[in-house]
MITOR-543843 format. One line per 3 residues: number of its first residue (from 1); their letters; for each residue z, y, x of C-alpha. Coordinates in nm, 4 decimals. Layout:
N
NUM	A	Z:Y:X  ... $
REM end
This chain:
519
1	XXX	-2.4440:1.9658:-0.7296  -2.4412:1.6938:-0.4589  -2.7155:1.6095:-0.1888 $
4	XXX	-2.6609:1.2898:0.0219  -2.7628:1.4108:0.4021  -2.8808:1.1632:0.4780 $
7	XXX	-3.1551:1.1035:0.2700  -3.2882:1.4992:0.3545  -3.5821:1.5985:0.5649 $
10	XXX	-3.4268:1.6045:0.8974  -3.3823:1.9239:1.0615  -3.2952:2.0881:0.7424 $
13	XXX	-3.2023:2.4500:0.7315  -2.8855:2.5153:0.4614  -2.8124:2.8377:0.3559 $
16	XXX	-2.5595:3.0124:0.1410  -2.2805:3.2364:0.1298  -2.0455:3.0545:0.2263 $
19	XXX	-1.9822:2.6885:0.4047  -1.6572:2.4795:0.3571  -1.6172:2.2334:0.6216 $
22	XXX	-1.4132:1.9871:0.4478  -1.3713:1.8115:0.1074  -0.9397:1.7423:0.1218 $
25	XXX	-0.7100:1.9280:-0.0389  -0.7590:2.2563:0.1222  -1.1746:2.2522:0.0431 $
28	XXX	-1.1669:2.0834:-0.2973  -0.9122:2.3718:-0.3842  -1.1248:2.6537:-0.2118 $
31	XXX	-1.4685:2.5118:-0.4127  -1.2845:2.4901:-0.7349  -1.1639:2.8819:-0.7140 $
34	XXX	-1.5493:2.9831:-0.6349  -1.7103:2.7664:-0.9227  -1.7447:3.0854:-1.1833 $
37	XXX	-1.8430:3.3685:-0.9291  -2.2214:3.4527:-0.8344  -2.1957:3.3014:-0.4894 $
40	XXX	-2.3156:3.0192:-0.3411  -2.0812:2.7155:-0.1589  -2.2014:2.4775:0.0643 $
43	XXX	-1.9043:2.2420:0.1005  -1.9833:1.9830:0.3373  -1.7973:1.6397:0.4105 $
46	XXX	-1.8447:1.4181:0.6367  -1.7954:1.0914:0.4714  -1.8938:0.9936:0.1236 $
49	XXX	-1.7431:0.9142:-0.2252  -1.6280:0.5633:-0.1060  -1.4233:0.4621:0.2257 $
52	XXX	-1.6563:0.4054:0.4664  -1.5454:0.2114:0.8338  -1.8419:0.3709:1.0435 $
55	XXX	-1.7650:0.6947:0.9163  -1.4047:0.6345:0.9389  -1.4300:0.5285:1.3218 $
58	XXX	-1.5214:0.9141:1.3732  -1.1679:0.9523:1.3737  -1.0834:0.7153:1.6476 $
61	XXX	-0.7976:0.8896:1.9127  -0.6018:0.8284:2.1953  -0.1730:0.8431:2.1378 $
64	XXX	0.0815:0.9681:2.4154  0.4120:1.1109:2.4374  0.6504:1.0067:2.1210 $
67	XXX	0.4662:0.6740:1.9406  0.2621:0.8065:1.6549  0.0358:0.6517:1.3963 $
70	XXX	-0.3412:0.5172:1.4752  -0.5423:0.8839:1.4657  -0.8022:0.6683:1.2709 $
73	XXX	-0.5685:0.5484:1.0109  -0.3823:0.8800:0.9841  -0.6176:1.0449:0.7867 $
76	XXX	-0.9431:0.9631:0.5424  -1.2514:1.0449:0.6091  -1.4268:1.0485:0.2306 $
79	XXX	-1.4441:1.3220:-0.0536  -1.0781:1.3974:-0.1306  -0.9593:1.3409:0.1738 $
82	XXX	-0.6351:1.2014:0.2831  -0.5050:1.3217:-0.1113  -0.6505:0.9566:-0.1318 $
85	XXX	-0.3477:0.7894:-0.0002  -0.1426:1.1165:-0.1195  0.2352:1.0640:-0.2127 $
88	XXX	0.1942:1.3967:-0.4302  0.5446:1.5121:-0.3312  0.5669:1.9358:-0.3672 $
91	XXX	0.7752:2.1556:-0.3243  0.7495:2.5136:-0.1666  0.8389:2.6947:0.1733 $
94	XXX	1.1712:2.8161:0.1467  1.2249:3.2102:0.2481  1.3801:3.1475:0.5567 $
97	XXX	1.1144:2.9486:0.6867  0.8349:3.2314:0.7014  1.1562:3.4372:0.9055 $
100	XXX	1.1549:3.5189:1.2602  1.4377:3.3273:1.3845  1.5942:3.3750:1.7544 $
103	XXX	1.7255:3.0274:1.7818  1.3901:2.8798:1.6875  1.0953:2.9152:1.9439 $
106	XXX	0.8022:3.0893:1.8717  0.9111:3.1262:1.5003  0.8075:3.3949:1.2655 $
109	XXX	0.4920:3.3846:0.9987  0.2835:3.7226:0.9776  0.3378:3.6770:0.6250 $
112	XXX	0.6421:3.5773:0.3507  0.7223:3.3684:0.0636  0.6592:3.6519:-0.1428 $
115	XXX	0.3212:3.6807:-0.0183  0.2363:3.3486:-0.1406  0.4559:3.3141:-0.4752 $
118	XXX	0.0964:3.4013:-0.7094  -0.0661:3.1660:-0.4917  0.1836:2.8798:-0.5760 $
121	XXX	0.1552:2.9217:-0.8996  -0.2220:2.8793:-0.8730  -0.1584:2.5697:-0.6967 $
124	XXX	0.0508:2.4245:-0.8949  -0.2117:2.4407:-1.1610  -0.5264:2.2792:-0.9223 $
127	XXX	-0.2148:1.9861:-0.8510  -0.1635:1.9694:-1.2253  0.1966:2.0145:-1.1286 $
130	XXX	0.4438:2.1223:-1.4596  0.5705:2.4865:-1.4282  0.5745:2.6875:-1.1100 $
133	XXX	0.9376:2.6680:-1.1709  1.1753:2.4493:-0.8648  1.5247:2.5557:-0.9674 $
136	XXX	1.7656:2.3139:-1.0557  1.9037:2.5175:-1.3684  1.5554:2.5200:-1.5487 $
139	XXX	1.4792:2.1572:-1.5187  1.8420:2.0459:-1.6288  1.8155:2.2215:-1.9849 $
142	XXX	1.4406:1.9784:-1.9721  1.6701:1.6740:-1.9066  2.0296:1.7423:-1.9416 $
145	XXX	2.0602:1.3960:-1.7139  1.9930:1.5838:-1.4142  2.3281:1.5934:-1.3073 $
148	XXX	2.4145:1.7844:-0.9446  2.7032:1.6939:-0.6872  2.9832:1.9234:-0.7618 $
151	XXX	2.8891:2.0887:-0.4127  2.9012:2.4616:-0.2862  2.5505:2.5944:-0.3879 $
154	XXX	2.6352:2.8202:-0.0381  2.6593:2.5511:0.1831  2.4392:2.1930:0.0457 $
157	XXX	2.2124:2.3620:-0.1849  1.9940:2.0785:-0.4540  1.6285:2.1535:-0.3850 $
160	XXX	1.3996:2.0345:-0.6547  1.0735:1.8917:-0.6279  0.7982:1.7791:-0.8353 $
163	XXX	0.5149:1.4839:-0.8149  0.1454:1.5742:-0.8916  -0.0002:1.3079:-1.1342 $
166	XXX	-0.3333:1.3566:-0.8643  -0.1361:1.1351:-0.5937  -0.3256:0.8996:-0.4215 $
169	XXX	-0.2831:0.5844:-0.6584  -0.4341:0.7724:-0.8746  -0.7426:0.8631:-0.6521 $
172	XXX	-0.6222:1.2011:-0.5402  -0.8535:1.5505:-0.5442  -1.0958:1.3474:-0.5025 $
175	XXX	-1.1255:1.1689:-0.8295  -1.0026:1.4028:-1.0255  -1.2368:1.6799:-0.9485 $
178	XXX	-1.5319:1.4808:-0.8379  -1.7184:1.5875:-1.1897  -1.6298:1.9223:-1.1817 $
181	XXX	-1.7166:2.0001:-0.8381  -2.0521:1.7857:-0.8785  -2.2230:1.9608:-1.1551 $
184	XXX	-2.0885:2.2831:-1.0502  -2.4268:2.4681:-1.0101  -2.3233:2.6977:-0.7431 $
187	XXX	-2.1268:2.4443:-0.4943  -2.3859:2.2623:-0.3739  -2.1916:1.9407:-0.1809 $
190	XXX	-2.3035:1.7549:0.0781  -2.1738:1.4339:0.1626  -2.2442:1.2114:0.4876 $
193	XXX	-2.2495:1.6348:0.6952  -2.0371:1.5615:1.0047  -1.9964:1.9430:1.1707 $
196	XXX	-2.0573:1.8731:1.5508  -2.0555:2.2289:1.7094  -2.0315:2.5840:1.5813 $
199	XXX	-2.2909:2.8058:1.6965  -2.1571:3.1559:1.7231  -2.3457:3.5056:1.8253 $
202	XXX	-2.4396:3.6077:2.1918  -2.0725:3.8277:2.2424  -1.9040:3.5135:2.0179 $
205	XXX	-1.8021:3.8057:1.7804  -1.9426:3.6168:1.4589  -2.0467:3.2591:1.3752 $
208	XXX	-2.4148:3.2013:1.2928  -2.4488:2.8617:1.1742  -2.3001:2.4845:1.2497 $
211	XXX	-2.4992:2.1577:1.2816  -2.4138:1.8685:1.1419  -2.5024:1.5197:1.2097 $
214	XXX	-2.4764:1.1914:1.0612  -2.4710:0.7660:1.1546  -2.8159:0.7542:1.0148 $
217	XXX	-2.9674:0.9783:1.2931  -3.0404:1.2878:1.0630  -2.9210:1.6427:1.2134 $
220	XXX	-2.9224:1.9859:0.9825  -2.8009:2.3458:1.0391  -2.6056:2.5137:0.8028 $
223	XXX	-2.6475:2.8729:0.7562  -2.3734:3.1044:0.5960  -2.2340:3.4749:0.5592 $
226	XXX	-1.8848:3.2663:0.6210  -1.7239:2.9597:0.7642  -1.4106:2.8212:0.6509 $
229	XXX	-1.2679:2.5356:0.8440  -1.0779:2.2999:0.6259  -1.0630:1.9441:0.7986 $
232	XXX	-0.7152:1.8949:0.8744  -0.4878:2.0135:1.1807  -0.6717:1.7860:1.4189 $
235	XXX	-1.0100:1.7679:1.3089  -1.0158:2.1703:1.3064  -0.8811:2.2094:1.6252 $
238	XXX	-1.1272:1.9000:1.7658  -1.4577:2.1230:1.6394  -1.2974:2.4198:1.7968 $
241	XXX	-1.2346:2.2962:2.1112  -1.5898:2.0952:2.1178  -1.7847:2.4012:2.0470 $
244	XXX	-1.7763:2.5265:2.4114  -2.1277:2.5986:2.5325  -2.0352:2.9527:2.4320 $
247	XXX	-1.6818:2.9819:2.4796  -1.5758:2.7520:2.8073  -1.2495:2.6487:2.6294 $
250	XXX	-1.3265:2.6190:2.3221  -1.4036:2.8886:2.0205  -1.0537:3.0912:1.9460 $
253	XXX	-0.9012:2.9979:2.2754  -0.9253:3.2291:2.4821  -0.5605:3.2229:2.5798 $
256	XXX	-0.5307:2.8266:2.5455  -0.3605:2.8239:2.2313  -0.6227:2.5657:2.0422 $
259	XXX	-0.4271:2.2653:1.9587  -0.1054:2.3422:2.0543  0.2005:2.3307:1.8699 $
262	XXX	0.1465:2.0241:1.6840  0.4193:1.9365:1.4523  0.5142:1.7296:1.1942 $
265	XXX	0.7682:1.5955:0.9839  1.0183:1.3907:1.0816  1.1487:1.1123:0.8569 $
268	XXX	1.4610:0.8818:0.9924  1.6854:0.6672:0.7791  2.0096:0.8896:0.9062 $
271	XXX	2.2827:0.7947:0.7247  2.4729:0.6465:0.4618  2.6654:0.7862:0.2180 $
274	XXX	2.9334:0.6071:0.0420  3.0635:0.7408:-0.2844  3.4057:0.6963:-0.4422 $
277	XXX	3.3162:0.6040:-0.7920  2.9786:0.5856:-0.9331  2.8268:0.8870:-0.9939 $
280	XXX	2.5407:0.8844:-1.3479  2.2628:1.1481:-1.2468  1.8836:1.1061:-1.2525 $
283	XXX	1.8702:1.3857:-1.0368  1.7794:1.1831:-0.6957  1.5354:0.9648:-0.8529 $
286	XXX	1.1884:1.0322:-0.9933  1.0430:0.8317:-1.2757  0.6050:0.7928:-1.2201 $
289	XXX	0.5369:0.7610:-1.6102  0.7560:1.0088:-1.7457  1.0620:1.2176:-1.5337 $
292	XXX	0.8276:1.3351:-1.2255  1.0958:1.5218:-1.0574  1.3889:1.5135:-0.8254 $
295	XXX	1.5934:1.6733:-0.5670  1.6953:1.6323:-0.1958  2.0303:1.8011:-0.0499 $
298	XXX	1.9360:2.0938:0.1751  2.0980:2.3138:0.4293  2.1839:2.6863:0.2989 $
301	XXX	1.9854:2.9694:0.4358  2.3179:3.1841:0.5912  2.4451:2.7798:0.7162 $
304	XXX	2.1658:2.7443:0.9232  2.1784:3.0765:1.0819  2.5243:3.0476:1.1567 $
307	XXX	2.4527:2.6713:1.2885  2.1566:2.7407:1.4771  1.9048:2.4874:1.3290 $
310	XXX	1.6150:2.3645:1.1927  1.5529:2.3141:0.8318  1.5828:2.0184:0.6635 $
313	XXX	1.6900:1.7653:0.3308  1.8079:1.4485:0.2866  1.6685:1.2235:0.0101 $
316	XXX	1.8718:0.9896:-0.1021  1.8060:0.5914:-0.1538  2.0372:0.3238:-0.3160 $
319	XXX	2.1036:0.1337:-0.0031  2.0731:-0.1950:-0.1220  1.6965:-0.1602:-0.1371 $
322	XXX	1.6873:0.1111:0.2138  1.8387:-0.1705:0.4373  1.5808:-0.3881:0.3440 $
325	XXX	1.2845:-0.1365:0.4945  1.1470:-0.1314:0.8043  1.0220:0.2192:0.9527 $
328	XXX	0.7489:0.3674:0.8251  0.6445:0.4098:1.1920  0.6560:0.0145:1.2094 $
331	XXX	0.4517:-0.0694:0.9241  0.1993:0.1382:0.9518  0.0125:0.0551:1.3004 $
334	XXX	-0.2982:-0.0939:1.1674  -0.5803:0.0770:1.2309  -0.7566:0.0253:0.9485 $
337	XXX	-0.5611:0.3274:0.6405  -0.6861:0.0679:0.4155  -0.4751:-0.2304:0.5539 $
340	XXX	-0.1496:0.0089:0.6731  -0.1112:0.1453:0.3013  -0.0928:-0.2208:0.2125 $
343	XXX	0.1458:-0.3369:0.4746  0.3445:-0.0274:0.3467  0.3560:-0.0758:0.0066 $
346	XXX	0.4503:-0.5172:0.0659  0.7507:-0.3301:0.2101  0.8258:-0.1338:-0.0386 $
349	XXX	0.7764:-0.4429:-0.3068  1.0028:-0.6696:-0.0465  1.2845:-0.4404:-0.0225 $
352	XXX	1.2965:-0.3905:-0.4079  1.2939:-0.8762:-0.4077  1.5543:-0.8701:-0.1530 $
355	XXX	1.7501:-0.5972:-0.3405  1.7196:-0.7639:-0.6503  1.8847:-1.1205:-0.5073 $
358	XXX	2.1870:-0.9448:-0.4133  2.2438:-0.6955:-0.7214  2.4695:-0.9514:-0.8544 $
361	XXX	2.8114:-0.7943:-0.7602  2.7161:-0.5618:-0.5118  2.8751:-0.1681:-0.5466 $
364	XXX	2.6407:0.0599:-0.7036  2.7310:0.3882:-0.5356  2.6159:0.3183:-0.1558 $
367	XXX	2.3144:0.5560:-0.0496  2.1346:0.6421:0.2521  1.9642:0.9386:0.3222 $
370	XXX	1.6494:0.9788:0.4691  1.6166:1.3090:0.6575  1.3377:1.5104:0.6402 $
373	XXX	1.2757:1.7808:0.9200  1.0642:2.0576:1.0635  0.9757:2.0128:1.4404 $
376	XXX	1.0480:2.2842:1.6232  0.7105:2.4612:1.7515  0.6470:2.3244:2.0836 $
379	XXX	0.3190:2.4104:2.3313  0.3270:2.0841:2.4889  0.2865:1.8899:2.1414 $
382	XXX	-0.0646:1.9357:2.1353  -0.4456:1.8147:2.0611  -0.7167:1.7748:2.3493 $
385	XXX	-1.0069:1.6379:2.4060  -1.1594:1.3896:2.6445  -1.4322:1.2906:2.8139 $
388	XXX	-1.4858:0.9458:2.5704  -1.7003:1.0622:2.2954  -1.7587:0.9393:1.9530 $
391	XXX	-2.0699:0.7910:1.7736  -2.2368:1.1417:1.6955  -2.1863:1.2807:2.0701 $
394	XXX	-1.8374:1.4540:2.0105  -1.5920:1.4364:2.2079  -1.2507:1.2715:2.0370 $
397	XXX	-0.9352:1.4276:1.9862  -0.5831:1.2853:2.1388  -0.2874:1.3869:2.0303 $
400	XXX	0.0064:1.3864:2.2871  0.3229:1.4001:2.0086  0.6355:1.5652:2.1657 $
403	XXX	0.9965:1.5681:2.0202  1.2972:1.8459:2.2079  1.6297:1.7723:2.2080 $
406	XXX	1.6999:2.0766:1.9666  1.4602:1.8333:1.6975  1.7671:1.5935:1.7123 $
409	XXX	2.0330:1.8270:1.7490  1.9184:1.9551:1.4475  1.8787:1.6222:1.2304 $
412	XXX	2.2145:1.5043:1.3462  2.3904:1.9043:1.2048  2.2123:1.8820:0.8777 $
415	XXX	2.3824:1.5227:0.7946  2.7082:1.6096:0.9332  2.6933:1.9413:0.7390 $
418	XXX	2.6549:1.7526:0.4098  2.8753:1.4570:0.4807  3.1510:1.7148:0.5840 $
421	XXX	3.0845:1.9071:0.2056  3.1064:1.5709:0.0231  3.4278:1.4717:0.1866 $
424	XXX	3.5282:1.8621:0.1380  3.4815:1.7849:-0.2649  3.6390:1.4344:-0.2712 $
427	XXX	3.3081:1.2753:-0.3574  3.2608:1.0159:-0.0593  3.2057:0.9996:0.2675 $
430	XXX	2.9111:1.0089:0.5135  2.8851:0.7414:0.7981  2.5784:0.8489:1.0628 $
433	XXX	2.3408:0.6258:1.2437  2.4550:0.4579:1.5623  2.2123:0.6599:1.7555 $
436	XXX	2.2959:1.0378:1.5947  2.6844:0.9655:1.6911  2.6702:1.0560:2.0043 $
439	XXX	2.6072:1.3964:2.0886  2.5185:1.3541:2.4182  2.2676:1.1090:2.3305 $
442	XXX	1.9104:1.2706:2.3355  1.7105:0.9545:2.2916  1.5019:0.8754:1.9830 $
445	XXX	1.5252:0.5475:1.8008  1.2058:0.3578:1.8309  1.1718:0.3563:1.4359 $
448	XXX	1.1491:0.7693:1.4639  0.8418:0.8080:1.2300  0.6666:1.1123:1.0978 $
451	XXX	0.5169:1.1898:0.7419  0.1663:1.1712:0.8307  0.1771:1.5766:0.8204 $
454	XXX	-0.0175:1.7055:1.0447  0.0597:2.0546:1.1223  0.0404:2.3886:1.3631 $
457	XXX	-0.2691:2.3198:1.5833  -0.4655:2.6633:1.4949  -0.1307:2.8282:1.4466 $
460	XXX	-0.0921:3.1704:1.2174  0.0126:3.4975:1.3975  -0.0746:3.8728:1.4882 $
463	XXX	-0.0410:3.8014:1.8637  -0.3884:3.6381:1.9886  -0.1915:3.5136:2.2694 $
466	XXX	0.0342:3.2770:2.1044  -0.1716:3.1983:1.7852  -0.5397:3.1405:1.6702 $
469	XXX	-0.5519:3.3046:1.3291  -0.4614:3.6398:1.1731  -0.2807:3.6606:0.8495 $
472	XXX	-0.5946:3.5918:0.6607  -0.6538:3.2516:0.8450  -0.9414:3.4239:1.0355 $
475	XXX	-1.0219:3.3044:1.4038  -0.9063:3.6018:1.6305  -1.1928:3.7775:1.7436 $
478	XXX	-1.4521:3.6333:1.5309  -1.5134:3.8089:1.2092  -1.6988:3.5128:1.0070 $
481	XXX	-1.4356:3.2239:1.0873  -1.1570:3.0717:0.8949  -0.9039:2.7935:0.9369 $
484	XXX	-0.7632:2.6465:0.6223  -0.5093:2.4194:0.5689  -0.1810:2.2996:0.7764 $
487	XXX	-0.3137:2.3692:1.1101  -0.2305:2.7512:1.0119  0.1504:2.7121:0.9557 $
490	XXX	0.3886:2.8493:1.2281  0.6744:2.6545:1.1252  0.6511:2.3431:0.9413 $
493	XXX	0.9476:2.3919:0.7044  1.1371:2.0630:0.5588  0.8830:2.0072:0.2328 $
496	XXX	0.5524:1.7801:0.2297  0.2816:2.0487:0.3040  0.0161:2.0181:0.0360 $
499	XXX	0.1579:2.2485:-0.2132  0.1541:2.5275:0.0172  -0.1573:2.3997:0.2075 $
502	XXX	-0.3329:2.5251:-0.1361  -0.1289:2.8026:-0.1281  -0.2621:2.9043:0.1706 $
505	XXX	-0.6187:2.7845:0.0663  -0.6267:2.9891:-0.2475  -0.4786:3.3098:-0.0354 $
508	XXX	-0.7322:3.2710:0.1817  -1.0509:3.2320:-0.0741  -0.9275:3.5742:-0.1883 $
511	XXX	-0.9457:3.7143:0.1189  -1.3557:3.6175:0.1526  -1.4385:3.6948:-0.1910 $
514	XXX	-1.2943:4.0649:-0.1459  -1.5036:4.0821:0.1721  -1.8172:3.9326:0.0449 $
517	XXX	-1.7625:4.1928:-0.2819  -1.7257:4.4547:-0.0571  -2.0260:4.3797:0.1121 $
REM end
């Protein structure tokens, strides 16, 4: 069912077993695994069913350190969340990325791929994804065009991934569960419920109920058995570190831990790769009506141990379109998401003119790759809060983005790693980037942009010291609070994060049901 809050009593008093705080991927997900069990779900969001500015100004932040996006236009603040402007790219964690690795800082998840394997399958379902099934060999018998480089497998590996028909032209989570989780009788959804503190116990040992607030003046407490954070990386970390009349820094951070270790993707045009002859595959390209699938070129597990780097894939783009588009970082500045997915996709539509005026004679087997990379866990990437607060009384969230010299190090290995296999098997050759060439060179291009995936704030781990969940995404030290979503991940890995965001979401929702069974 769904209640507008702001058309409530105010002062209303919420209860049920268990409050969401969140309606992206990572609550959606959460309310649509509860929907046949006895218990009730108060899922709460803080905007409505349409975009709405005032609500969307909520998300208004400061920038420093590397240039970002506009915090405001980073995310979306409606039902569905940011799945709304959702490229619907998946693919999962790779093995070694869960792995305690010596060359990467502060590396190592409490759990493995193994542990989440039944939970990607689940996912893949709620992302009405095909087959929980990302190796190369199954999808080529499905189309026999799929076509690999003749590459060692041990070296430059082809990862597969897939695109989820719920992708943000299409509406994302949002419209394509808004029926079911509306007349589900036991969610009960409330739109318009901005959570501005978290009210915990006298000894902060358990969580007693959050307030929320809304633009039209009403304020209501939510009661629950549990609370499940789900707003995104920065949002979660924001209410965490805001609810402090309790805890002086902040709930969970005791140790200072709260949104640090911010990390996202990063995505650089890095090279080009010139072929010798034309190569037929469909294996690089995806096709939206029918063929949604395709692969990247990724670094082998034993490679990167023996290299010392960060994981990471290169996608590759015919370059007679990928000279013709600006960075990412560039074209999306406005703060308004509604205006920057415009600007982005006028790029996209210009590249593919300009392309198309000088097809006539130009050689069909020039790519360039676009790298995609985990950022190395760093302390001093990190969310804070000010002393400027936001229409409801909270204080905002700034982000202060910060790249290491290993990041590049690492970008500038993975492409020399694969150019030196494809000149190994006499299929081209691989020229870098002006500004990866020189290894002395620690600088970062000014068109250095991210994937708008926002990651590692309320990082996973057993030590309460360096993270500020357990394995089961529960707050250290508080019994009755969760995080869900990307903030949890230690590493960041190379893929887009949603797949294993619901992963992680569906692990999770487990977890509470067992306790609230065995209670």
């Amino acid at each position: 069912m769904h209640v507008d809050a702001r058309i409530i009593p105010n002062n209303t008093v919420i209860e049920g077993d268990v409050c969401i705080v969140g309606a992206g991927a990572a609550g959606i997900s959460m309310a649509l695994d509860w929907m046949k069990t006895s218990y009730k779900v108060i899922l709460l969001e803080s905007g409505g069913f349409e975009y709405d500015d005032k609500v969307q100004d909520l998300l208004i932040g400061k920038g420093t350190g590397q240039r970002y996006y506009p915090l405001r236009s980073s995310r979306l603040s409606l039902f569905g969340g940011t799945t709304g402007h959702w490229a619907g790219m998946c693919s999962p964690f790779d093995e070694i990325d869960f792995m305690k690795r010596e060359w990467v800082p502060d590396s190592g998840w409490p759990i493995t791929r193994k542990d989440l394997d039944p939970f990607y399958a689940r996912a893949n379902e709620k992302l009405k994804l095909g087959p929980y099934r990302y190796d190369l060999e199954y999808w080529k018998k499905q189309w026999p065009s799929l076509k690999p480089f003749p590459l060692d497998e041990k070296t430059v590996w082809h990862k597969m991934w897939q695109l989820s028909p719920v992708w943000g032209p299409n509406g994302g989570l949002g419209e394509a569960y808004k029926d079911d989780i509306t007349k589900a009788k036991n969610i009960h959804l409330f739109t318009y419920a901005t959570v501005v503190n978290v009210v915990a116990n006298e000894n902060v040992s358990s969580i007693r109920e959050v307030q929320i607030k809304n633009l039209q003046g009403k304020t209501h407490t939510v009661k629950a058995k549990h609370f499940i954070l789900a707003g995104g990386a920065i949002q979660n970390a924001r209410i965490l570190l805001t609810s402090n009349t309790q805890a002086k820094q902040g709930l969970g951070n005791d140790h200072d831990v709260v949104g640090r270790y911010f990390m996202e993707h990063l995505e650089i045009q890095t090279a080009e790769l010139w072929l010798f002859k034309p190569f037929r595959t469909d294996l690089f390209n995806f096709d939206g009506e029918n063929k949604r699938l395709w692969c990247e070129l990724a670094i082998a597990k034993d490679v990167q141990i023996k290299n010392k780097i960060l994981n990471g894939t290169a996608g590759l783009s015919p370059l007679v379109i990928a000279k013709h588009q600006p960075p990412r970082i560039d074209v999306w500045q406005n703060e308004d998401p509604r205006k920057s997915i415009d600007n982005l996709l006028n790029s996209q539509i210009n590249a593919g003119r300009a392309s198309q005026r000088e097809e006539d004679g130009a050689i069909q087997r020039a790519y360039e790759f676009q790298t995609r990379i985990e950022q190395a866990p760093n302390p001093d990437s990190r969310i804070t809060i000010g002393a400027e607060k936001d229409e409801l009384g909270v204080p905002r969230a700034n982000l202060h983005w910060a790249l290491t010299e290993f990041d590049k190090r690492s970008i500038r290995s993975v492409n020399q790693l694969i150019g030196q296999e494809i000149g190994r098997v006499g299929l081209g050759r691989v020229r870098l980037k002006e500004f990866l060439r020189d290894e002395r060179d620690t600088s970062w291009p000014v068109g250095t942009s991210g994937g708008w995936h926002q990651m590692g704030t309320t990082r996973m781990g057993t030590d309460p010291a360096k993270s500020v969940v357990d394995s089961n995404c529960q707050v250290h030290g508080i019994d009755n609070l969760y995080v869900a979503g990307t903030g949890c991940y230690t590493t960041s890995a190379a893929p887009n994060p949603t797949l294993t965001l619901v992963a992680l979401s569906l692990r999770l929702s487990d977890h509470v049901k067992n306790k609230l069974d065995i209670a």
